[in-house]
C-alpha positions as CSV (number, residue, x, y, z in Angstrom):
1,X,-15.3,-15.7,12.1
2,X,-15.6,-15.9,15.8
3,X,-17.1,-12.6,17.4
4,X,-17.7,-11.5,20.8
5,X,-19.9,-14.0,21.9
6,X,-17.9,-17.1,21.0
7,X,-15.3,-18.3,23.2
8,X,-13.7,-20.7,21.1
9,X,-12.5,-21.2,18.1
10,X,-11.7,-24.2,15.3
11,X,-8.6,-23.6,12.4
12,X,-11.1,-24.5,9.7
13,X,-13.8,-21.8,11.0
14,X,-11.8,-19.2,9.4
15,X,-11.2,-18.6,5.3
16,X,-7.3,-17.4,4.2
17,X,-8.2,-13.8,2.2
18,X,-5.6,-12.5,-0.1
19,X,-4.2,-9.2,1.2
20,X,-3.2,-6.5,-0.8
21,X,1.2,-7.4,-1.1
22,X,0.5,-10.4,-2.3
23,X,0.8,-12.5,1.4
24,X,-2.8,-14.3,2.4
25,X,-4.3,-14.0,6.6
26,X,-7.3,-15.2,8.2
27,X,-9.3,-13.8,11.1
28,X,-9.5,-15.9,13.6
29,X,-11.0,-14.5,16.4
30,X,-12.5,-10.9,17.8
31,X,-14.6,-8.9,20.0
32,X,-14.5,-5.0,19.4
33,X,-11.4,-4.7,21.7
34,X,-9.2,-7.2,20.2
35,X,-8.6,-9.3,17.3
36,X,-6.1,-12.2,16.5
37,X,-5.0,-12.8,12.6
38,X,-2.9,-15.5,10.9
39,X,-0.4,-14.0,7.9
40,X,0.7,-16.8,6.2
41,X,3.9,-15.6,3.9
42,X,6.0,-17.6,1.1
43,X,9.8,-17.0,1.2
44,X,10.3,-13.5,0.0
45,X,7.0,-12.4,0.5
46,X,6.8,-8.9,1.9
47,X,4.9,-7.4,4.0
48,X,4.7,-3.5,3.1
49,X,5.8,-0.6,5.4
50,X,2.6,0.6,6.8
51,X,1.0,2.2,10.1
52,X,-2.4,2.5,11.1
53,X,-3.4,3.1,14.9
54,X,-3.8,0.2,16.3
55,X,-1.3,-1.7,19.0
56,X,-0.4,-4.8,17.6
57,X,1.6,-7.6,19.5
58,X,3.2,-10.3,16.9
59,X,3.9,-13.8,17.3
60,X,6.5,-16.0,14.8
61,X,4.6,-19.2,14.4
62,X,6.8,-20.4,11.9
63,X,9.6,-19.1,9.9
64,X,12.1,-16.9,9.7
65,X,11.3,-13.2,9.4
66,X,13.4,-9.5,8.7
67,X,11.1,-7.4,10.9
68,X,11.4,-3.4,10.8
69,X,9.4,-1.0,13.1
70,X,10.2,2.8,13.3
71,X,13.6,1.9,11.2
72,X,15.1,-0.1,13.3
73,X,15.0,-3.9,11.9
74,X,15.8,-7.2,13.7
75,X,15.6,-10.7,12.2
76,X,13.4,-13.0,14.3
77,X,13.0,-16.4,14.3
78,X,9.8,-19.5,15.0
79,X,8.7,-18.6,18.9
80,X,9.9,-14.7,18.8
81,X,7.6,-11.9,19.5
82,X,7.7,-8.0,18.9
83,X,5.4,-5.4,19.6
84,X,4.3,-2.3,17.1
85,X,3.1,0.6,19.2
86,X,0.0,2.8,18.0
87,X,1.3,4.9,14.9
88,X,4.4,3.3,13.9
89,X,5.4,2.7,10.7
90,X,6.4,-1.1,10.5
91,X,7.1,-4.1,7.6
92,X,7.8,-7.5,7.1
93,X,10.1,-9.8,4.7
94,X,9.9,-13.5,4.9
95,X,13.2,-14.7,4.7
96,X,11.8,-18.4,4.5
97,X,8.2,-19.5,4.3
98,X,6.6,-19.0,7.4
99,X,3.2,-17.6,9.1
100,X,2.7,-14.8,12.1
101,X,0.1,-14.6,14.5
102,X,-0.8,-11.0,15.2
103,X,-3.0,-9.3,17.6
104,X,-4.8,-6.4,17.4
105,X,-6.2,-3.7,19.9
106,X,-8.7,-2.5,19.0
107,X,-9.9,-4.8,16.4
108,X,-9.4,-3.9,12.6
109,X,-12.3,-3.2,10.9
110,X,-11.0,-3.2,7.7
111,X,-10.2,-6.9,7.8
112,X,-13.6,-7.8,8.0
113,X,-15.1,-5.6,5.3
């Protein structure tokens, strides 16, 4: 994991983690005010309604996705972006294999525990 003295970063630096839905991410970058991961999803896979109170600006990497924040839910495709406010209550369904690339400010210290 990169922290906040690197600057750069390699895709095989970082190890895919199982998380708890089922999906798998990796850390691959982070200083104490922000943090990039990669969710990797297969087709179907879910990512659970949750919230925590972080900002966190996504990026569709690949894929095809069902996206839902605050109830309202919009499919997005490979090269869309949405953003989840601090606090909102927000989910995922793959509707095809396919990965994000999320950011997170500040960074989430439970992804590194």
């Amino acid at each position: 994991m990169i922290r906040s003295k690197e600057l750069f970063t390699r895709s095989g630096d970082a190890e895919w983690q199982p998380t708890p839905d089922g999906n798998r991410r990796r850390v691959l970058a982070y200083t104490d005010e922000l943090m990039m991961v990669e969710f990797a999803f297969e087709k179907d896979g879910v990512g659970w309604l949750h919230s925590h109170p972080h900002i966190q600006s996504s990026y569709v990497a690949e894929g095809r996705f069902e996206v839902t924040i605050a109830s309202r839910t919009e499919t997005l495709v490979a090269g869309d972006s949405f953003i989840v406010p601090s606090g909102l209550e927000h989910g995922v369904k793959a509707l095809e294999k396919g990965r994000l690339v999320d950011c997170f400010t500040p960074h989430r210290a439970d992804f590194l525990a």
